[in-house]
FIRO-850582 format. One record per atom (N, C-alpha, C): residue number from 1; residue in one letter; chain; x, y, z. Coordinates in steps of 0.001 Angstrom, whole numbers. Layout:
! residues N
+-----+--------+--------+---------+---------+---------+
: num : residu : chaine :      px :      py :      pz :
+-----+--------+--------+---------+---------+---------+
: NUM :      A :      A :       X :       Y :       Z :
...
+-----+--------+--------+---------+---------+---------+
//
This chain:
! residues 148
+-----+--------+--------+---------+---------+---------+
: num : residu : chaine :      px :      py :      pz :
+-----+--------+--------+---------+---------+---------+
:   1 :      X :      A :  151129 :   79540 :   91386 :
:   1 :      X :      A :  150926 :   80753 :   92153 :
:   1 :      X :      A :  149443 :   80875 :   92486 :
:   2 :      X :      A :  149053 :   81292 :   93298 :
:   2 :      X :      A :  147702 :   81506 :   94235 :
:   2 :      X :      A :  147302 :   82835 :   94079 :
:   3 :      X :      A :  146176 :   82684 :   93214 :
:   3 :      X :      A :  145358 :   84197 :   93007 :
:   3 :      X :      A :  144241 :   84348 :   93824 :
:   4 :      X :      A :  144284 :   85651 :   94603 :
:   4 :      X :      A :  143044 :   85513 :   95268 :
:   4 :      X :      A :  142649 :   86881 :   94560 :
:   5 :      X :      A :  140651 :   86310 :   94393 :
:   5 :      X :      A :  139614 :   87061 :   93766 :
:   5 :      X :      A :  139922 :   88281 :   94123 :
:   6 :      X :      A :  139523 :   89268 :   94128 :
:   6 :      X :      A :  138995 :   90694 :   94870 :
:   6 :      X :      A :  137568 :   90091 :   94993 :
:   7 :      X :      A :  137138 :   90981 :   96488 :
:   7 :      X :      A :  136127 :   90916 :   96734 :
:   7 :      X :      A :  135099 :   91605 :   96151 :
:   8 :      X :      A :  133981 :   90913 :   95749 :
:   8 :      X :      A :  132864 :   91293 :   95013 :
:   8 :      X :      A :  132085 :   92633 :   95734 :
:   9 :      X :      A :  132376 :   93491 :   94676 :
:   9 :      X :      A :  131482 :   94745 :   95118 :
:   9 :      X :      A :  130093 :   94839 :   95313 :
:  10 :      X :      A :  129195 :   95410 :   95482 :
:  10 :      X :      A :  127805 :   95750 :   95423 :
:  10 :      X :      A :  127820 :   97277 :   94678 :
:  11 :      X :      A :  126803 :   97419 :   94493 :
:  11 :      X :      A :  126194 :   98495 :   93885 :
:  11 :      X :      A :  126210 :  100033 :   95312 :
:  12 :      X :      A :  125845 :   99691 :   96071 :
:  12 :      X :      A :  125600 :  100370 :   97517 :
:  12 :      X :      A :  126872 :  100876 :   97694 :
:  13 :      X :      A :  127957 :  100336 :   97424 :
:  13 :      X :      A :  129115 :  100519 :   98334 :
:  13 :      X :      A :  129793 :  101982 :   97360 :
:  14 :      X :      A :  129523 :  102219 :   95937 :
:  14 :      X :      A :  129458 :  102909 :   95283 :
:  14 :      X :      A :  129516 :  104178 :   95433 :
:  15 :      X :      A :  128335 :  104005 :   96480 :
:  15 :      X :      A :  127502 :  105463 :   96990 :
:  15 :      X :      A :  127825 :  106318 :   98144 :
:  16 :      X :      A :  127798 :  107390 :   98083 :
:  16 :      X :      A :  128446 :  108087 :   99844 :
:  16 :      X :      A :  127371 :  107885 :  100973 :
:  17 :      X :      A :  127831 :  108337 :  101753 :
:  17 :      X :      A :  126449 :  107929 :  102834 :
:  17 :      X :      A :  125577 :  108865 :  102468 :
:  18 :      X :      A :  125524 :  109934 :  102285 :
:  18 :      X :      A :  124270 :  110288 :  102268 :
:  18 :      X :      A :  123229 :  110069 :  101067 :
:  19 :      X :      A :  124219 :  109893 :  100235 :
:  19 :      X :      A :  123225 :  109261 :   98662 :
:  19 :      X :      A :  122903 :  107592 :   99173 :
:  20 :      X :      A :  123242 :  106928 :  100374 :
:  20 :      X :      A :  122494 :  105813 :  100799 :
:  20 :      X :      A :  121549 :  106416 :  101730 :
:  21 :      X :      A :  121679 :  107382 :  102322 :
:  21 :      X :      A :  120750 :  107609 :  103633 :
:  21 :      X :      A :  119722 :  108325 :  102645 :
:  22 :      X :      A :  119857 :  108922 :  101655 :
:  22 :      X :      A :  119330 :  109543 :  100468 :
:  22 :      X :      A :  117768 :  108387 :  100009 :
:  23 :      X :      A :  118723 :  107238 :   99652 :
:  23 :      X :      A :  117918 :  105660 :   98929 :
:  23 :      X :      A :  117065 :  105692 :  100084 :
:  24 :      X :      A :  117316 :  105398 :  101473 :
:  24 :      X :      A :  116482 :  105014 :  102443 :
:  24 :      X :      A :  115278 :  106070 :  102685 :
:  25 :      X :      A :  115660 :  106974 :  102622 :
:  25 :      X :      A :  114558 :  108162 :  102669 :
:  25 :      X :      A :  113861 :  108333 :  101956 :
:  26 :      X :      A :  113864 :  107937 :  100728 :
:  26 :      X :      A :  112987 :  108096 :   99218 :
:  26 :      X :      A :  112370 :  107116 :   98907 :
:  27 :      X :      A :  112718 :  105432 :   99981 :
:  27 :      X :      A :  111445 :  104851 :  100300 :
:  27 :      X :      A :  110629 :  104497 :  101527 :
:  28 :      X :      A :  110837 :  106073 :  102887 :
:  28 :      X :      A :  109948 :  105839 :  103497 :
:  28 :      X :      A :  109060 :  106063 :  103501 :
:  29 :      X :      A :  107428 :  105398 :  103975 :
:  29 :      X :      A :  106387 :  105436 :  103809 :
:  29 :      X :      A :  106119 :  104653 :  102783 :
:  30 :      X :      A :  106704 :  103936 :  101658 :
:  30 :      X :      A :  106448 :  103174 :  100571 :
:  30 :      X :      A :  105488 :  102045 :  100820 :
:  31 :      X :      A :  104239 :  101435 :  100643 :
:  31 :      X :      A :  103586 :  100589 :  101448 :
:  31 :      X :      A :  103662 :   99765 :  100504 :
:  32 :      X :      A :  104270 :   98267 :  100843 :
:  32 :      X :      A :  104219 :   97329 :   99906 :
:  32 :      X :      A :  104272 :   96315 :  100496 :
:  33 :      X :      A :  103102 :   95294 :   99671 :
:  33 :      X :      A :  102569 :   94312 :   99614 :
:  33 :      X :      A :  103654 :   92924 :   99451 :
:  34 :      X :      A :  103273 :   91658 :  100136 :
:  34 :      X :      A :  104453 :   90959 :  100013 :
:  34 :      X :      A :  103579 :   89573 :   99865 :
:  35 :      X :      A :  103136 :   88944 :   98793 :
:  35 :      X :      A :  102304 :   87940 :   98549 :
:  35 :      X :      A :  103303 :   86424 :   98401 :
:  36 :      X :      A :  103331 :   85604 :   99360 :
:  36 :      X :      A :  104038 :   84422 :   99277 :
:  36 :      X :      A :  103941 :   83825 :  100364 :
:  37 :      X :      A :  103759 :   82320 :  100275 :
:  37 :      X :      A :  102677 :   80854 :  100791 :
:  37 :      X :      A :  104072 :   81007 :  101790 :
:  38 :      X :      A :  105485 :   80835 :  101072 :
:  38 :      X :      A :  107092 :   81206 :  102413 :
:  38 :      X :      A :  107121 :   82184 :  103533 :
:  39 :      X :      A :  106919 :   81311 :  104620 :
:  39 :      X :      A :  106914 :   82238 :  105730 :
:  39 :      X :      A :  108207 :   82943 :  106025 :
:  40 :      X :      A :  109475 :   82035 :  104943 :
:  40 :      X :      A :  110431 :   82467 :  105119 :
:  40 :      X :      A :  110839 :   83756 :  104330 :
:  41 :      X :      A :  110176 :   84170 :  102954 :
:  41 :      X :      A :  110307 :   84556 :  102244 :
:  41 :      X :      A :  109713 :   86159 :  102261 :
:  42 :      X :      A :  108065 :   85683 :  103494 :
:  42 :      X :      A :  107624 :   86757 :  103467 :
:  42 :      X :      A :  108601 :   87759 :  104801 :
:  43 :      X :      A :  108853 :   87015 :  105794 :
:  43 :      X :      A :  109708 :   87456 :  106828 :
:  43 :      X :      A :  111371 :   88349 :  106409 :
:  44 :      X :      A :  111481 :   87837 :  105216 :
:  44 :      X :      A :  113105 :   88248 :  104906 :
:  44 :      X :      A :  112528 :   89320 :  104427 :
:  45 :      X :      A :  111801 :   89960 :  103272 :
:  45 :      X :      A :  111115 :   90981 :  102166 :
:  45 :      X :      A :  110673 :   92146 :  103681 :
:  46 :      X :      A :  110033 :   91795 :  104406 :
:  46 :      X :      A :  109709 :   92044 :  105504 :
:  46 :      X :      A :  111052 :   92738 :  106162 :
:  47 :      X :      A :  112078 :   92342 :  106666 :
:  47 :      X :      A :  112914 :   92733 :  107631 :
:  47 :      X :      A :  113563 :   93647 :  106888 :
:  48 :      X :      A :  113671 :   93493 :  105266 :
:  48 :      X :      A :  114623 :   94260 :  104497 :
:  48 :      X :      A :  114150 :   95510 :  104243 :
:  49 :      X :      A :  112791 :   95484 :  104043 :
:  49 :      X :      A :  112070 :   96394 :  103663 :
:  49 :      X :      A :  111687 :   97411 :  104629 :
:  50 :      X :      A :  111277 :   96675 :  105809 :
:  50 :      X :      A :  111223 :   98142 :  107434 :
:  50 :      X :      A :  112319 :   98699 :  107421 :
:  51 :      X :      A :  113856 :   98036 :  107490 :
:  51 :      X :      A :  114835 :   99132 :  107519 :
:  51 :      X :      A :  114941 :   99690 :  106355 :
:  52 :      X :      A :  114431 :   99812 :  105409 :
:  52 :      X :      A :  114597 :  101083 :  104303 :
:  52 :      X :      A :  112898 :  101687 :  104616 :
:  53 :      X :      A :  112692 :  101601 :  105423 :
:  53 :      X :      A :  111966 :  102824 :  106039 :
:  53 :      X :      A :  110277 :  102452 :  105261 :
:  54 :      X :      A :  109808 :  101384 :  104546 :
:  54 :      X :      A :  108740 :  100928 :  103984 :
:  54 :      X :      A :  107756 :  100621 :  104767 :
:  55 :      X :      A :  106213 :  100804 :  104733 :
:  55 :      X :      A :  105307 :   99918 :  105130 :
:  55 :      X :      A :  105380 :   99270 :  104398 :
:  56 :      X :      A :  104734 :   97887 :  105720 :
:  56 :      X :      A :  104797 :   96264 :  104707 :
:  56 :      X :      A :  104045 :   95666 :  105251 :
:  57 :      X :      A :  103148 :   95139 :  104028 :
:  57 :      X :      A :  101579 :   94001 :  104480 :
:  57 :      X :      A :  102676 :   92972 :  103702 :
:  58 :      X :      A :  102271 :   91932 :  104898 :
:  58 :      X :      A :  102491 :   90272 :  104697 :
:  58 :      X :      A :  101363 :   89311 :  104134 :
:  59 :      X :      A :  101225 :   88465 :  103588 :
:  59 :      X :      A :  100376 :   87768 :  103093 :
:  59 :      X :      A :  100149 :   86378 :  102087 :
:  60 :      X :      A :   99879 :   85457 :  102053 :
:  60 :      X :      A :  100136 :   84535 :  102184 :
:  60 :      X :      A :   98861 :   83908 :  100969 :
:  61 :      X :      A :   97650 :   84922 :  100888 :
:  61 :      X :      A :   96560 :   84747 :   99382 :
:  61 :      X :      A :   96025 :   86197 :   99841 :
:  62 :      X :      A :   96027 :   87285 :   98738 :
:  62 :      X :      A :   95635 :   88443 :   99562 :
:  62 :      X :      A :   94714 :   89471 :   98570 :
:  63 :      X :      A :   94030 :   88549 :   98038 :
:  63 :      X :      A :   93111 :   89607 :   97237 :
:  63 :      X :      A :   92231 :   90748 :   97973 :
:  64 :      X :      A :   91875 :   90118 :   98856 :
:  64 :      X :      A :   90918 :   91186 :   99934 :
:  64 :      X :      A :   91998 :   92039 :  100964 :
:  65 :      X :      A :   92969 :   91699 :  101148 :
:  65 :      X :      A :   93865 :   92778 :  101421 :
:  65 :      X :      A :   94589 :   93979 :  100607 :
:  66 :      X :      A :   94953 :   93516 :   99558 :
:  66 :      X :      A :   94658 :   94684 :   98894 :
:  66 :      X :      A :   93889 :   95512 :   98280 :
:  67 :      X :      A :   92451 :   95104 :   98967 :
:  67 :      X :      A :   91780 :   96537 :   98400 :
:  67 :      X :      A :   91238 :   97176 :  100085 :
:  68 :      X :      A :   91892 :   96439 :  100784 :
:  68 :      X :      A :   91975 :   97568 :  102178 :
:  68 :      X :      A :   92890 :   98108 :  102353 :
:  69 :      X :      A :   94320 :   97646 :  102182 :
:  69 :      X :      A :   95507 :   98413 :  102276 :
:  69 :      X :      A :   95925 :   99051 :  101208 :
:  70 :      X :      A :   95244 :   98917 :   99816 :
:  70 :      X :      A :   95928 :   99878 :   98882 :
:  70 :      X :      A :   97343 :   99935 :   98630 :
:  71 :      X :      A :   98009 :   99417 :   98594 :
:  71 :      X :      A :   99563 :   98977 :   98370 :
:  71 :      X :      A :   99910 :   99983 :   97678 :
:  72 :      X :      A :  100998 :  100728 :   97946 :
:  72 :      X :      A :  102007 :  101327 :   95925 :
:  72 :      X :      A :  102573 :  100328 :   95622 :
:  73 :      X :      A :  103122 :   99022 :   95801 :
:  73 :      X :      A :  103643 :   98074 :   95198 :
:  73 :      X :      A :  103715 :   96931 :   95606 :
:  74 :      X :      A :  103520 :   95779 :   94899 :
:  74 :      X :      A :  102892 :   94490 :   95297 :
:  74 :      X :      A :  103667 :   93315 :   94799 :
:  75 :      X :      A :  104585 :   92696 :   95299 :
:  75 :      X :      A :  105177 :   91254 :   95139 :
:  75 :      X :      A :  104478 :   90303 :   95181 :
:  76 :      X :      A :  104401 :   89102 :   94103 :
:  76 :      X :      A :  103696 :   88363 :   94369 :
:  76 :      X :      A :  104183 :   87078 :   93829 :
:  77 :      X :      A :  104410 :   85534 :   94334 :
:  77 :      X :      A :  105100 :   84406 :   94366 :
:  77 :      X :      A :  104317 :   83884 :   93511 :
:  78 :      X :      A :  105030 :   83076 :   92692 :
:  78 :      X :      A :  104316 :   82482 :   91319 :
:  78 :      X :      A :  103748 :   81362 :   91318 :
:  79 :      X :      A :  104057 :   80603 :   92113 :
:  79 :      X :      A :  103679 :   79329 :   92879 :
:  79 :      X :      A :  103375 :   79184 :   94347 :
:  80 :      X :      A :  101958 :   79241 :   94281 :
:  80 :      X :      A :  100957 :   79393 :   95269 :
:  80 :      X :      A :   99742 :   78236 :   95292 :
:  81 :      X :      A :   99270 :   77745 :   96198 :
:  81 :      X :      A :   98399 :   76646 :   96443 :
:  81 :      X :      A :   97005 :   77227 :   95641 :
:  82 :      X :      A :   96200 :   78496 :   96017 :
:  82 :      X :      A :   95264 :   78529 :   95634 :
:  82 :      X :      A :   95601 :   79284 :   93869 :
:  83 :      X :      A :   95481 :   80790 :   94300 :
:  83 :      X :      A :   95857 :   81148 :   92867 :
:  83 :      X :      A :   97021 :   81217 :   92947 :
:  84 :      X :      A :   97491 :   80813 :   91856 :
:  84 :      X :      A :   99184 :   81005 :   91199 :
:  84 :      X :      A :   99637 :   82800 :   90983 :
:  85 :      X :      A :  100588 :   83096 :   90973 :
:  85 :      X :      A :  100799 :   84641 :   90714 :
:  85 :      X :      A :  100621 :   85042 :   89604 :
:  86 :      X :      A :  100399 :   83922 :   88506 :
:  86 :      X :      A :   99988 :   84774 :   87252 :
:  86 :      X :      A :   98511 :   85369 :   87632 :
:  87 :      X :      A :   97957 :   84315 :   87812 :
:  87 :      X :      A :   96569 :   84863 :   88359 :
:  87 :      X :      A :   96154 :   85652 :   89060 :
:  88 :      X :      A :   97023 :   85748 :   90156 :
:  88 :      X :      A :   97121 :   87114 :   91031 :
:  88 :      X :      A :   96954 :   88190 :   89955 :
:  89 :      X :      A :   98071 :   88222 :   89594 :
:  89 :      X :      A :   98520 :   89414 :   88866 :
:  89 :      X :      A :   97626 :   89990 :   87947 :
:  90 :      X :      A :   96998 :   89037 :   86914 :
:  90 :      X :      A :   96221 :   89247 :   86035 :
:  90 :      X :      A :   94608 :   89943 :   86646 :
:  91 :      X :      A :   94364 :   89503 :   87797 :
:  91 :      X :      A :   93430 :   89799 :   88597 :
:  91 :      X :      A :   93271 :   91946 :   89316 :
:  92 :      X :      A :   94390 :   91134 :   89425 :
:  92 :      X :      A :   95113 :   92685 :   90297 :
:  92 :      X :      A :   95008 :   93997 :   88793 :
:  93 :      X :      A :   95744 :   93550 :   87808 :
:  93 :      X :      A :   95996 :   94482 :   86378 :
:  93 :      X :      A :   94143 :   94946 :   86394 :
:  94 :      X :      A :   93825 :   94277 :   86104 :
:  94 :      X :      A :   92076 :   93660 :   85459 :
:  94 :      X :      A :   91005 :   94692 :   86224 :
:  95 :      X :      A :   91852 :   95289 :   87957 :
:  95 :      X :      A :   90666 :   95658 :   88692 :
:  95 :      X :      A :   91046 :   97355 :   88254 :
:  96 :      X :      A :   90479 :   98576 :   87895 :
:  96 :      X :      A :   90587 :   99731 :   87354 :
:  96 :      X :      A :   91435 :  100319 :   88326 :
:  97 :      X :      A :   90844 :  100344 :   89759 :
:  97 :      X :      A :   91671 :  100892 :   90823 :
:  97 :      X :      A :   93184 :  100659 :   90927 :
:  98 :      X :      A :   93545 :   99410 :   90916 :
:  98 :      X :      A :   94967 :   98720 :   90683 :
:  98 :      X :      A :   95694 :   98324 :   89453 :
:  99 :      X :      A :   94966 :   98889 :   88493 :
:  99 :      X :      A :   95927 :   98477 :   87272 :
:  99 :      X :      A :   97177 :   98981 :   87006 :
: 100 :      X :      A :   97451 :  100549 :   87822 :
: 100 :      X :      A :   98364 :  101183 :   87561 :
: 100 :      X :      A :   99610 :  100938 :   88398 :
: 101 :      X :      A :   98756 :  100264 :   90127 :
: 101 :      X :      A :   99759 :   99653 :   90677 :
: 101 :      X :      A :  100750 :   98528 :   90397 :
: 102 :      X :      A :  102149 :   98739 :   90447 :
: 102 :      X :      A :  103519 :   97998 :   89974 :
: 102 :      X :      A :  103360 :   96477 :   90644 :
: 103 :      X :      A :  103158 :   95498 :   89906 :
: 103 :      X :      A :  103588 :   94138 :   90440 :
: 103 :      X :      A :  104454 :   93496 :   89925 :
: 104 :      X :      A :  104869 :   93263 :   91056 :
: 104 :      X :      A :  106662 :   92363 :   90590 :
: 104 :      X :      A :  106508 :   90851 :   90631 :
: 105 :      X :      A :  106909 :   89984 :   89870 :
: 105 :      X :      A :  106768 :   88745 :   90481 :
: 105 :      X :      A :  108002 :   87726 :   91096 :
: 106 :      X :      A :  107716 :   86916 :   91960 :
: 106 :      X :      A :  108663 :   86227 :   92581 :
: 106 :      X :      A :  108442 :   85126 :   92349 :
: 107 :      X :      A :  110172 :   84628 :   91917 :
: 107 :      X :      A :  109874 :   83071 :   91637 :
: 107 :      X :      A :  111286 :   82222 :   91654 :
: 108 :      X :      A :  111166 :   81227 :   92258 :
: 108 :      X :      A :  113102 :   80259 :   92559 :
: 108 :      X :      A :  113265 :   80210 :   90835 :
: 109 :      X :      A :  112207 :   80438 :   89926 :
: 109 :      X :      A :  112549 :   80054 :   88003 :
: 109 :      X :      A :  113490 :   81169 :   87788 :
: 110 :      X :      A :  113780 :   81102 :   86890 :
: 110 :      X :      A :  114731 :   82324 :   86522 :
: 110 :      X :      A :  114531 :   82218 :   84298 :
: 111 :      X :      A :  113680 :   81495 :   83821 :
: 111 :      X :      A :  113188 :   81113 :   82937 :
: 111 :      X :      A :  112682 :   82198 :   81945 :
: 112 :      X :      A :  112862 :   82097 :   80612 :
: 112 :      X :      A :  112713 :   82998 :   79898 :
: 112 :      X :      A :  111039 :   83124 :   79490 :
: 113 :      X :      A :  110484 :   82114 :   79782 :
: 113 :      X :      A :  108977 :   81752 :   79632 :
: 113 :      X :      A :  108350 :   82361 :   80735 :
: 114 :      X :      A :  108631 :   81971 :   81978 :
: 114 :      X :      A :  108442 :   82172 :   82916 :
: 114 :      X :      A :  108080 :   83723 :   83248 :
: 115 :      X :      A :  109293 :   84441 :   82509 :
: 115 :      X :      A :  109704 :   86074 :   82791 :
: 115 :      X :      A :  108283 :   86365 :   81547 :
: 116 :      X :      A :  108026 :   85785 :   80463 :
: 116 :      X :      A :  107602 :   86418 :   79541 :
: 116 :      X :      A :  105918 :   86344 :   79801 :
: 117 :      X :      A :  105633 :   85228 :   80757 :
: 117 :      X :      A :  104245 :   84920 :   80935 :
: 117 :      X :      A :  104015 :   86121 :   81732 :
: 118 :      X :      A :  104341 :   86394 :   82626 :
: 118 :      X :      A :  104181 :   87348 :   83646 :
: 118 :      X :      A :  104047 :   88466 :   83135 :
: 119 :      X :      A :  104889 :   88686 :   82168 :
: 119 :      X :      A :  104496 :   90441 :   81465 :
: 119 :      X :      A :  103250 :   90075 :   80975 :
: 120 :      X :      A :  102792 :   88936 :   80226 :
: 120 :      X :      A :  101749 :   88489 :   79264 :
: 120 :      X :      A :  100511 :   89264 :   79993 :
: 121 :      X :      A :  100636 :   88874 :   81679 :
: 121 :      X :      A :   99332 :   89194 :   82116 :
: 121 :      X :      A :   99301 :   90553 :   83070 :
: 122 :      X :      A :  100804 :   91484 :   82561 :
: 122 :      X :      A :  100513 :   92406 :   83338 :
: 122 :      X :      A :  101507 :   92745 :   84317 :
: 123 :      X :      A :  102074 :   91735 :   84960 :
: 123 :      X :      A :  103265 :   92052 :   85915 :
: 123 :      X :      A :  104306 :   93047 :   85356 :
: 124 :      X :      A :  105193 :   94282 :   86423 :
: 124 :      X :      A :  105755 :   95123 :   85985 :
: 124 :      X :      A :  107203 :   94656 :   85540 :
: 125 :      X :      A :  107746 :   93935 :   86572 :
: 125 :      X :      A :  109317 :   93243 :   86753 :
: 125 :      X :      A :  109208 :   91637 :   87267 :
: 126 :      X :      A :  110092 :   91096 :   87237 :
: 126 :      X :      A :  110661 :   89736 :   87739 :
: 126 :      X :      A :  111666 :   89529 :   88380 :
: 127 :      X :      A :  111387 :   88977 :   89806 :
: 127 :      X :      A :  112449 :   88938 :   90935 :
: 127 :      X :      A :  112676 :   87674 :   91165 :
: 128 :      X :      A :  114298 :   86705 :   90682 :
: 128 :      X :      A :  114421 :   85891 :   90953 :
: 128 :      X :      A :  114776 :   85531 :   93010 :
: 129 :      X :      A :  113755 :   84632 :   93439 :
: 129 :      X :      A :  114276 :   83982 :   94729 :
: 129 :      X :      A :  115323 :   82971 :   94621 :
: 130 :      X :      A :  116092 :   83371 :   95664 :
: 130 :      X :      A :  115921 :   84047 :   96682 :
: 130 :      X :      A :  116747 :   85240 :   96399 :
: 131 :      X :      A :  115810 :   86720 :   96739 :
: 131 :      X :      A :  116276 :   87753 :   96162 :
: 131 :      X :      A :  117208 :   87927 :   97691 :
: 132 :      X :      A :  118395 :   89629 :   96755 :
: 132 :      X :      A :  119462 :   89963 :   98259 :
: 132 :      X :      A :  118380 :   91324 :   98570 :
: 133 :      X :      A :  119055 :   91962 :   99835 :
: 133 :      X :      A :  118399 :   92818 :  100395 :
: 133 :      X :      A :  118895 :   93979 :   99594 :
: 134 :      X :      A :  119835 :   94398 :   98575 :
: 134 :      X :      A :  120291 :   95353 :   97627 :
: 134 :      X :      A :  119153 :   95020 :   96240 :
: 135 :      X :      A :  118785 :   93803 :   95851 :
: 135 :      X :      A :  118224 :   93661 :   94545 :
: 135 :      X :      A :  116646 :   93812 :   95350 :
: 136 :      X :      A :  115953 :   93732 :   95994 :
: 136 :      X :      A :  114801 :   94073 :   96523 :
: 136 :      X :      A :  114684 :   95614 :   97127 :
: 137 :      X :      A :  115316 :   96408 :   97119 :
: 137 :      X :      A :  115547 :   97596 :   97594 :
: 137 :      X :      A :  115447 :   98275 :   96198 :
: 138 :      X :      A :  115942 :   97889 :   95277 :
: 138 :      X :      A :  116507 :   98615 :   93945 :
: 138 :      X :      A :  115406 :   98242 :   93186 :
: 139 :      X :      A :  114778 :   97025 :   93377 :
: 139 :      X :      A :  113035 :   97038 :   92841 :
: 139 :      X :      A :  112198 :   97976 :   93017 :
: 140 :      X :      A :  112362 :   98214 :   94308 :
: 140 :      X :      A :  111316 :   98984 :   95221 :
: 140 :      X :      A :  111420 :  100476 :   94910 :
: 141 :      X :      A :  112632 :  100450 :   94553 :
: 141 :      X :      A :  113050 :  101983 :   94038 :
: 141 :      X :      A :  112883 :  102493 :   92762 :
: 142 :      X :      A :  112302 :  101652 :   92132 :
: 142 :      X :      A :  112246 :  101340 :   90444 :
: 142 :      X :      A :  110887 :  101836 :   90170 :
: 143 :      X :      A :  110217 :  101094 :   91495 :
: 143 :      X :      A :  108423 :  101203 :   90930 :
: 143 :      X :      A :  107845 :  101886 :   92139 :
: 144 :      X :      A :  108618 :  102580 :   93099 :
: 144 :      X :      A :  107805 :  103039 :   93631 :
: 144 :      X :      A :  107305 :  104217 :   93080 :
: 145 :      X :      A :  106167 :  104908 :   93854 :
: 145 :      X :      A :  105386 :  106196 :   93429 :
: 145 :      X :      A :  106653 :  107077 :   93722 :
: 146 :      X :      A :  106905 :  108053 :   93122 :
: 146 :      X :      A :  107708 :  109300 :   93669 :
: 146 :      X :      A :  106685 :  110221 :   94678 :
: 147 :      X :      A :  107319 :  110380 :   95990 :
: 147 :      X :      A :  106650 :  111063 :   96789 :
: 147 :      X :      A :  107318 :  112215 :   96950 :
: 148 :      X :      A :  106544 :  113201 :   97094 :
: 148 :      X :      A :  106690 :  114959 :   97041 :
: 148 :      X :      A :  106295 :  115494 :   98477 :
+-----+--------+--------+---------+---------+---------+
//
């Protein structure tokens, strides 16, 4: 006999519309930072993130961008040509202005070392790539600032 699955729910589908139109509204204006060498990676974080109503800096090595744009929250890819994202991160924690700002890190690892180095130097959460547009939304909602 032939069982077919049920289709896999999401978390979203849960919700009525207006407790989604609710989510989208509670991160517009959210300005966040999107640090990764993937043009593909920064473009997807990017498309997901304007329709939930976010500003979004792209960037690719961005220490001097964030202290012009001031981010509320900052993604940053762990494997990078110049600095690596631990280093980012540790950099970012380290400066007084930004220590309080939330950094998440991104990485294809999904590694228990991996997850644990990153807190080591400061990072808030760990986002395995390639993230969905529900698990990057629900980050964003985690660490953003509450706006009044």
């Amino acid at each position: 006999m032939l069982m077919l699955a049920a289709r896999p729910t999401t978390l979203l589908e849960h919700y009525t519309t207006e407790e989604r139109v609710g989510e989208a509204t509670s991160l517009a204006g959210v300005k966040v930072m999107v640090i990764d060498d993937s043009n593909t990676i920064r473009r997807s974080a990017e498309i997901f993130l304007v329709q939930a109503g976010c500003k979004v800096i792209l960037a690719e090595d961005a220490l001097a961008k964030i202290t012009d744009h001031q981010p509320d929250l900052i993604f940053v890819d762990i494997m990078m040509p110049r600095l690596d994202g631990y280093q980012t991160c540790a950099l970012i924690k380290k400066n007084t202005r930004f220590a309080t700002t939330p950094v998440i890190m991104l990485s294809s690892k999904d590694g228990l070392f991996d997850r644990a180095r990153g807190r080591m130097v400061g990072s808030d959460e760990y986002l395995t790539k390639p993230f969905t547009k529900d698990s990057l939304l629900k980050t964003v909602g985690v660490h953003a600032p509450v706006r009044t």
